[in-house]
C-alpha positions as CSV (number, residue, x, y, z in Angstrom):
1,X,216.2,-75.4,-92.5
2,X,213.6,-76.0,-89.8
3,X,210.7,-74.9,-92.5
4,X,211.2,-77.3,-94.8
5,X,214.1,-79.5,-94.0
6,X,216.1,-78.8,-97.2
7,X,220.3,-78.5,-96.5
8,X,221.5,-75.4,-96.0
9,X,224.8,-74.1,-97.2
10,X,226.8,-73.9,-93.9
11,X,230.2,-75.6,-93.7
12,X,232.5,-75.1,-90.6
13,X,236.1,-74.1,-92.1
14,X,238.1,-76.9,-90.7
15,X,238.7,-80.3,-89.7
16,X,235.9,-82.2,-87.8
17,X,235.4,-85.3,-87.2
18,X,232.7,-87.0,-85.0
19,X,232.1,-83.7,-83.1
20,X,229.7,-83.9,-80.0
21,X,228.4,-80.9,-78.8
22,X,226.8,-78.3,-81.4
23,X,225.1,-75.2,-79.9
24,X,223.5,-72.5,-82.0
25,X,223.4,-68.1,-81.0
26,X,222.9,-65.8,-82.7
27,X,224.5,-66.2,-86.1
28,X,227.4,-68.0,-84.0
29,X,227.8,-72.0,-84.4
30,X,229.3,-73.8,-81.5
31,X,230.9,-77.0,-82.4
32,X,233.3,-79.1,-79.5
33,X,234.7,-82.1,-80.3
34,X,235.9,-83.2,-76.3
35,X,236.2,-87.3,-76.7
36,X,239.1,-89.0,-77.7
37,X,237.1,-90.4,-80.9
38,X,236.8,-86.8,-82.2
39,X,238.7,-84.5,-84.0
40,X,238.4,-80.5,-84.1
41,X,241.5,-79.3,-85.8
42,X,240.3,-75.4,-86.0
43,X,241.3,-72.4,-84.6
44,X,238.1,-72.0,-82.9
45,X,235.2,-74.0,-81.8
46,X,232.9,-70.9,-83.1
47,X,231.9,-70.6,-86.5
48,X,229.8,-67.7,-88.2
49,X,226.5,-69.8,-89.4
50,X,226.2,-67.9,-92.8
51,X,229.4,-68.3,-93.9
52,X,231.3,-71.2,-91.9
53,X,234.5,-69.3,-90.8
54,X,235.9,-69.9,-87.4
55,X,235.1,-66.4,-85.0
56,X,238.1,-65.6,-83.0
57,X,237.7,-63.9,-79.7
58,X,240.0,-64.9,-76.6
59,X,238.0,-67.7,-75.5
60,X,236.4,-69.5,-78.6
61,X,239.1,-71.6,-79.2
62,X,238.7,-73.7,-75.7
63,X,234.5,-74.1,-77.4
64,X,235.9,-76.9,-79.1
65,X,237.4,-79.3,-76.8
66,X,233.8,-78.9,-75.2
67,X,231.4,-82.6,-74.6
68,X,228.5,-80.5,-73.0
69,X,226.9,-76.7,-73.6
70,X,224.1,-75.0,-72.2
71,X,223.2,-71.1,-73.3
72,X,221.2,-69.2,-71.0
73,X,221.5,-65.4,-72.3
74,X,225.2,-64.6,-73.7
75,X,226.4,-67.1,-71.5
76,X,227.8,-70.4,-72.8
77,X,228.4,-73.0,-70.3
78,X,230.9,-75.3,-71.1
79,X,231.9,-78.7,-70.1
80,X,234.2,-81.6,-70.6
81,X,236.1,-85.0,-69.7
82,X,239.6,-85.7,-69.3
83,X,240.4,-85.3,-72.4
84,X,239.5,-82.0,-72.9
85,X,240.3,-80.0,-69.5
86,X,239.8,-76.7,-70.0
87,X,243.6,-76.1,-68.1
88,X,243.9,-76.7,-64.3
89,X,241.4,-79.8,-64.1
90,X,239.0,-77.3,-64.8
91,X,236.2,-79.5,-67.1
92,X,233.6,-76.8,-66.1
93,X,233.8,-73.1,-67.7
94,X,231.5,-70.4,-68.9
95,X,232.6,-67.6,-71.7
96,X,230.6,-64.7,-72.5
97,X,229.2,-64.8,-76.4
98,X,229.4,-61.6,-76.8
99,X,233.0,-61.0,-75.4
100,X,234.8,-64.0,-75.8
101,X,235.9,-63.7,-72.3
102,X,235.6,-65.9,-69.6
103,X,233.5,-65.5,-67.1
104,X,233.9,-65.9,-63.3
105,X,232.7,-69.2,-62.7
106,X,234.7,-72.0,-62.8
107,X,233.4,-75.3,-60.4
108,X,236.1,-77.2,-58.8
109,X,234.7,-80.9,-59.6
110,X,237.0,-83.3,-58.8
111,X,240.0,-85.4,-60.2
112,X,237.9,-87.6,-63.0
113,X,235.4,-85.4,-64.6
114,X,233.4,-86.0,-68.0
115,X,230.1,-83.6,-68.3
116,X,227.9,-85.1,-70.8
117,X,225.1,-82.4,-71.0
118,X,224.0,-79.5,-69.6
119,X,221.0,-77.5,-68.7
120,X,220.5,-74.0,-67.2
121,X,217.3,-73.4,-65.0
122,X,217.3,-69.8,-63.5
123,X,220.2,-69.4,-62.0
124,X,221.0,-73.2,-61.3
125,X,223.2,-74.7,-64.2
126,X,222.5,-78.6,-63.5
127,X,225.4,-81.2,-64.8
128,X,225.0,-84.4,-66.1
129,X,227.8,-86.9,-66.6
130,X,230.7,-88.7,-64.0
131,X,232.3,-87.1,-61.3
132,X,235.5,-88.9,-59.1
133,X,236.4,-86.9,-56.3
134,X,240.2,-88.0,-57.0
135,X,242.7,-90.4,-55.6
């Protein structure tokens, strides 16, 4: 707890290991796991934060193969490496909270992509990581 720094009860259900991304809305948990030294073997990559169980909407369950999140509103912004392509060398996607569903923005990047964080500054969502134009 941010009061008093005592442990709290939450516990994601499922497996995962090394995660790195963890976003918090709402009572939502966002966990992605999108390296190739982690492992998110749930059915979602959004958990309730009272009780740990995974929330399924349409697009929760590409949240966890997410490096990088920023939240600005209901919006998550998602991004990834190679490992984790969101389908379509896509390593860049955003999904309504509220929804589940994605929403329309979806940034060609390149061939070699890994987004390691993310902020969102009015309506500019700036990108940090590697970016290879292709082959």
């Amino acid at each position: 707890r941010a009061a008093d720094g005592r442990w709290t009860s939450f516990v994601p259900r499922g497996r995962i290991a090394n995660s790195v991304m963890l976003a918090v809305w709402g009572r939502y948990v966002l966990i992605g796991c999108a390296s190739r030294w982690s492992t998110c073997d749930t059915t979602s990559g959004v958990f309730n934060g009272r009780t740990g169980e995974p929330v399924h909407k349409f697009a929760f369950d590409e949240v966890r193969g997410a490096g990088a999140v920023a939240l600005s509103g209901s919006t998550a912004y998602l991004g990834t490496g190679p490992e984790g392509d969101f389908g379509n060398q896509n390593f860049l996607i955003a999904i309504d909270l509220r929804t589940g569903k994605f929403k329309p923005w979806f940034p060609r990047t390149g061939y070699y992509v890994t987004a390691a964080s993310m902020a969102v500054s009015g309506d500019r969502v700036f990108v940090a990581g590697a970016f290879c134009p292709g082959p």
